[in-house]
C-alpha positions as CSV (number, residue, x, y, z in Angstrom):
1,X,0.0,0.0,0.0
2,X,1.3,2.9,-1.1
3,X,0.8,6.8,0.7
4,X,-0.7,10.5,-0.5
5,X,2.2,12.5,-1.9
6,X,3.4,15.0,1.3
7,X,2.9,18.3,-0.9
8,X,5.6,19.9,1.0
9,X,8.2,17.3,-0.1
10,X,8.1,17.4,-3.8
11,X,9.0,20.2,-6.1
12,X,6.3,22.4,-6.9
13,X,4.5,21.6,-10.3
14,X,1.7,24.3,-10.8
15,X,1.1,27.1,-9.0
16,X,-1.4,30.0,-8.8
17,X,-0.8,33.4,-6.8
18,X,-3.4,35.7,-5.7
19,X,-5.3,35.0,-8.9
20,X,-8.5,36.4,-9.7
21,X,-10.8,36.3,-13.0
22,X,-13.5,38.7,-13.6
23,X,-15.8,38.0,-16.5
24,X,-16.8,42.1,-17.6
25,X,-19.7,41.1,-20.5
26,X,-20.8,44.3,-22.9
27,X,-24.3,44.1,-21.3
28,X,-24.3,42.7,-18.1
29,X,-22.8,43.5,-14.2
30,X,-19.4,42.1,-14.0
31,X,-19.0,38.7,-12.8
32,X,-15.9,37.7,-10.5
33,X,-15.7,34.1,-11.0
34,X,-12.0,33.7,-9.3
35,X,-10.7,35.9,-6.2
36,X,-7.8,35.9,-4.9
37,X,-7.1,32.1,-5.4
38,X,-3.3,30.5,-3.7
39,X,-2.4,27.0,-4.4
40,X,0.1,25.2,-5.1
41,X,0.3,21.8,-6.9
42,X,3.1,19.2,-6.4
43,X,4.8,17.0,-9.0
44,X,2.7,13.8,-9.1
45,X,0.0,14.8,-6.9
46,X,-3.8,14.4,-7.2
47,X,-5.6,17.2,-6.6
48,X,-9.8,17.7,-6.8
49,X,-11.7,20.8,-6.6
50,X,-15.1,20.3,-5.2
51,X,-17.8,23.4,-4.5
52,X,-20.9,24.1,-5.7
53,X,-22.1,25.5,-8.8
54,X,-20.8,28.4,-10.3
55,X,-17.8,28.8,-7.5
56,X,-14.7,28.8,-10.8
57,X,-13.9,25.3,-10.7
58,X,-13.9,24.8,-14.1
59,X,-12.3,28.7,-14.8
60,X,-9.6,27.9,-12.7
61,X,-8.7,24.2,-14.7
62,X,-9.4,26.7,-18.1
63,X,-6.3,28.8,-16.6
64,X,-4.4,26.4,-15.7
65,X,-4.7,24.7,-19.1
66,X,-3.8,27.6,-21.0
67,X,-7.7,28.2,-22.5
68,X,-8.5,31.7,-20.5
69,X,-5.3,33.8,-20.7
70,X,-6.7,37.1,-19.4
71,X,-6.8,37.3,-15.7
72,X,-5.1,38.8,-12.5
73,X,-2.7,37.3,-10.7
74,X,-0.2,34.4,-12.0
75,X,0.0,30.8,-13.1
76,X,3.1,29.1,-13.8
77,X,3.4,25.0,-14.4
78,X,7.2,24.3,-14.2
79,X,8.0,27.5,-12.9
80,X,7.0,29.4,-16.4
81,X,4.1,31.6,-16.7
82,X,0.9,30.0,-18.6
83,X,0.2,32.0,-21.2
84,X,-1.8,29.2,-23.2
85,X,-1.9,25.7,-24.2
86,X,0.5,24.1,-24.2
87,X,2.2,20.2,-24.5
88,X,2.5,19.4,-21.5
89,X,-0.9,19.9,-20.8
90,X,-3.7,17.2,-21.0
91,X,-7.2,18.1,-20.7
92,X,-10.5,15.5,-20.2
93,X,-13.9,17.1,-20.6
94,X,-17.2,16.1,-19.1
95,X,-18.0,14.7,-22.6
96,X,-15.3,12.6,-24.7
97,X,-15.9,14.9,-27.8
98,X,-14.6,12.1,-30.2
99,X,-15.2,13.0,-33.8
100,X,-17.8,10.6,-35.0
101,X,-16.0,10.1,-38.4
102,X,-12.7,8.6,-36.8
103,X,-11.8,5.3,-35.5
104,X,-11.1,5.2,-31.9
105,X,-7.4,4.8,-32.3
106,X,-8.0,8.2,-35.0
107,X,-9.5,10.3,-31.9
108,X,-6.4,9.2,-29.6
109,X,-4.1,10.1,-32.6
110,X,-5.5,13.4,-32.6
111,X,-2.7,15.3,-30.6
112,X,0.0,13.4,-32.1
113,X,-0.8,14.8,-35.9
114,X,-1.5,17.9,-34.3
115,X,1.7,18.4,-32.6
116,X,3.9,17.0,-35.6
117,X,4.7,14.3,-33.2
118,X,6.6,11.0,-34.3
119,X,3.6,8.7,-36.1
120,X,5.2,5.5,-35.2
121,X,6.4,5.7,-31.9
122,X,2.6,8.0,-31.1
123,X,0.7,4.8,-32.4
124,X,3.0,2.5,-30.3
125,X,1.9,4.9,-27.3
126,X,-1.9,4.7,-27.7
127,X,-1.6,1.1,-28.3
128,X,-0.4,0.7,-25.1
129,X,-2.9,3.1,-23.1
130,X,-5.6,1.4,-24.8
131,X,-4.8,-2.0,-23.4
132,X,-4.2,0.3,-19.7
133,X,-7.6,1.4,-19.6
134,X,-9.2,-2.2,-21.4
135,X,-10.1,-1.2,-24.9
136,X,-7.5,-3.2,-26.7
137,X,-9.1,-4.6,-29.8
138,X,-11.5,-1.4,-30.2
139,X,-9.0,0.8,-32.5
140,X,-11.2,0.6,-35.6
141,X,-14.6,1.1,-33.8
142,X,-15.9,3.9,-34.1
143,X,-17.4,6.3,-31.0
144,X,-21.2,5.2,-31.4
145,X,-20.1,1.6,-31.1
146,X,-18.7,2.5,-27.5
147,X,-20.4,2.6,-24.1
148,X,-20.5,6.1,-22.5
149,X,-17.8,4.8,-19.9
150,X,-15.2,3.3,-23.1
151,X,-16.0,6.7,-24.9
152,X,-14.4,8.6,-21.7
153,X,-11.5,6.1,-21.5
154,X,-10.6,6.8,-24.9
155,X,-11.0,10.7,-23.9
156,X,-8.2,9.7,-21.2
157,X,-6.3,7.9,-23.5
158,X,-6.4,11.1,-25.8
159,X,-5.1,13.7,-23.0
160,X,-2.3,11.1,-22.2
161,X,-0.9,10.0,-25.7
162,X,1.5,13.0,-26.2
163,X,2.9,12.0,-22.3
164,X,2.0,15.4,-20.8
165,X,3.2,16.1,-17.2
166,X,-0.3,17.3,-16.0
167,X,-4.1,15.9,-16.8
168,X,-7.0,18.0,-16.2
169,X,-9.9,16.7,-15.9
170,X,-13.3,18.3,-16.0
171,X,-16.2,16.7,-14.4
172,X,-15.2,13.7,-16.8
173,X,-17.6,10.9,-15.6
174,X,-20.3,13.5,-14.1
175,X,-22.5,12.1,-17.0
176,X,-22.2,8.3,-16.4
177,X,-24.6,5.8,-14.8
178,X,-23.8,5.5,-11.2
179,X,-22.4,1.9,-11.6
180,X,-19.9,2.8,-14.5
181,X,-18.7,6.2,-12.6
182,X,-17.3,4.0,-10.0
183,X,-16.1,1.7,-12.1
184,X,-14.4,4.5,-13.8
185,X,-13.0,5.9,-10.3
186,X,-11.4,2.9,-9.8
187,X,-10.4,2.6,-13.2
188,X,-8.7,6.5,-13.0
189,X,-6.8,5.7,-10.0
190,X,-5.2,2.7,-11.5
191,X,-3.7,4.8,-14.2
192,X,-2.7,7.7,-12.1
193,X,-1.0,5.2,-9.9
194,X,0.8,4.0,-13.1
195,X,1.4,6.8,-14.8
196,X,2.9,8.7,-11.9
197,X,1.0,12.3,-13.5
198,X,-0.3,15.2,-11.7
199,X,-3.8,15.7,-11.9
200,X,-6.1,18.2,-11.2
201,X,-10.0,16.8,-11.0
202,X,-12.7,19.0,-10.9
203,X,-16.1,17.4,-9.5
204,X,-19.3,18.2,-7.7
205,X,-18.7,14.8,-5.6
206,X,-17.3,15.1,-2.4
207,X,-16.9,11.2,-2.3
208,X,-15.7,11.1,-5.5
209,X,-13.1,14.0,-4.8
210,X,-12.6,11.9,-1.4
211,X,-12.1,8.5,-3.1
212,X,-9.6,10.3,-5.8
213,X,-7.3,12.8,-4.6
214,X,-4.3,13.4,-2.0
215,X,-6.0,16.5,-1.2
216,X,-9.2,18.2,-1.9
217,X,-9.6,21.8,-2.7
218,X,-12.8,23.3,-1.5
219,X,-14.2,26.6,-2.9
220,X,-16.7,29.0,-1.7
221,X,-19.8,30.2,-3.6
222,X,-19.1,32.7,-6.3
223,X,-16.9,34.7,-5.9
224,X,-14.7,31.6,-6.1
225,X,-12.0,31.3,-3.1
226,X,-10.7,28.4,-1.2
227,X,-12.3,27.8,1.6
228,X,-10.3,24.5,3.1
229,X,-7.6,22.2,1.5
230,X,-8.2,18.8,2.6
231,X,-5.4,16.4,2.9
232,X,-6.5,13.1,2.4
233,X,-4.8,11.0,4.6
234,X,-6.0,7.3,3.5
235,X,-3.2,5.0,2.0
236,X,-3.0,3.9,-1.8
237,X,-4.6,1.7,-3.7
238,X,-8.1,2.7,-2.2
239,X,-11.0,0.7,-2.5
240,X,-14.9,1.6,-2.3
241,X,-15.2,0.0,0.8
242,X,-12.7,2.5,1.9
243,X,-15.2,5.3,1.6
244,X,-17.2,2.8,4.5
245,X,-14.5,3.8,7.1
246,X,-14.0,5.9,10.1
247,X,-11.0,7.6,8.7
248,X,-12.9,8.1,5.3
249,X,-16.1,9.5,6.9
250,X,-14.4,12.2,8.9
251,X,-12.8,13.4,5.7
252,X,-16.4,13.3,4.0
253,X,-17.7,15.5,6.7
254,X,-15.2,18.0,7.1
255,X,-15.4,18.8,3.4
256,X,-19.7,18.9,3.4
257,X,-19.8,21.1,6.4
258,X,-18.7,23.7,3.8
259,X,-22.1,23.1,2.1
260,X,-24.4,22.1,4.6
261,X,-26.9,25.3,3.3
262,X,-26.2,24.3,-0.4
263,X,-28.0,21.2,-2.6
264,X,-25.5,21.6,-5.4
265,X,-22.7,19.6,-4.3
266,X,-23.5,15.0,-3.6
């Protein structure tokens, strides 16, 4: 059984300072999504933002990833200032967005031909996630031929073919049957464990971000600011029946005391 990464004794991956994001539309009130927002991120951890609704969850995974460049503040991954996407970057969205017309093993291609990468040694790569995450044999099946569950795996497989130092993940399995989105924890925690990556998971599920990460970031109501960072304390691999013990329940609590007034966090 393996341990949480101690954050304060490995080298500092990703790290925000006194960022804040306000969204200023032409015909509306100003909206601050992000205030004042310090973390930092270690090499290899596995970090999930929980909060409700609204609270910059996502925002703050679009800065780090280099999609919203226009902000207050700073970001740097590697101790260089994010100024926009870039390769060592990773991102998984809620939905796989797999182009319909391309074979699955096309779709995890993608940022190989985008990037110029070597073909040969990129299709040697995605061969080899694909039997990580159990679709080996699917690489000319196309996306409708997939469950919901194998479509995100394929996402994953996608974000990691190019062997970027960081995933993001946004609320990647928030669509999926309750059944497969364990399944898929499980699954997720199996290739982080094997990968060795730092990822940032953003989720509405306090067990979820409980059963996943080394810590867990928890953010107020807009405007977005962190409200507690949660180490999670519970050795590695985890199970479910984890999530059924003492040392699990007192983590679950701490973080939903933070919500007790709100519905829109499980």
């Amino acid at each position: 059984m393996t341990t949480p990464v101690n954050a304060e004794s490995t080298s500092t991956l990703i790290e925000a300072r006194q960022l804040t994001k306000i969204y200023r539309p032409r015909r509306s009130a100003p909206t601050v999504a992000l205030d004042n927002v310090d973390l930092s991120i270690s090499e290899g951890e596995f970090i999930a933002l929980v909060g409700p609704s609204g609270c910059g969850k996502t925002t703050l995974l679009k800065i780090m990833a280099g999609l919203i460049t226009s902000y207050d503040g700073s970001v740097t991954l590697g101790g260089s200032a994010v100024k926009g996407p870039t390769a060592d970057v990773g991102v998984v969205f809620q939905q796989p967005t797999l182009l319909p017309w391309r074979t699955i093993l096309e779709n995890i291609m993608i940022p190989i031909e985008v990037q110029g990468l070597d073909k040969k040694a990129g299709l040697n790569r995605a061969r080899e996630l694909m039997r990580t995450v159990g679709l080996e044999g699917f690489d000319t099946k196309y996306p409708k031929e997939l469950s919901g569950g194998m479509q995100q795996r394929a996402g994953i497989c996608r974000a990691l073919v190019h062997d970027p130092k960081v995933l993001l993940m946004d609320e990647p399995f928030g669509a999926l049957d309750a059944m497969t989105r364990e399944f898929m924890n499980e699954e997720l925690q199996r290739i982080w464990l094997q990968s060795g990556k730092t990822v940032v998971f953003v989720t509405h599920s306090i067990p979820e971000a409980t059963f996943l990460a080394d810590r867990v970031v928890v953010m107020t109501p807009r405007p977005g600011r962190i409200a507690e960072i949660v180490s999670v304390d519970i050795g590695r691999p985890r199970s479910l029946g984890d999530m059924a013990t003492d040392a699990a329940g007192e983590k679950l609590e701490r973080i939903r005391v933070h919500f007790k007034n709100s519905s829109m966090v499980d």
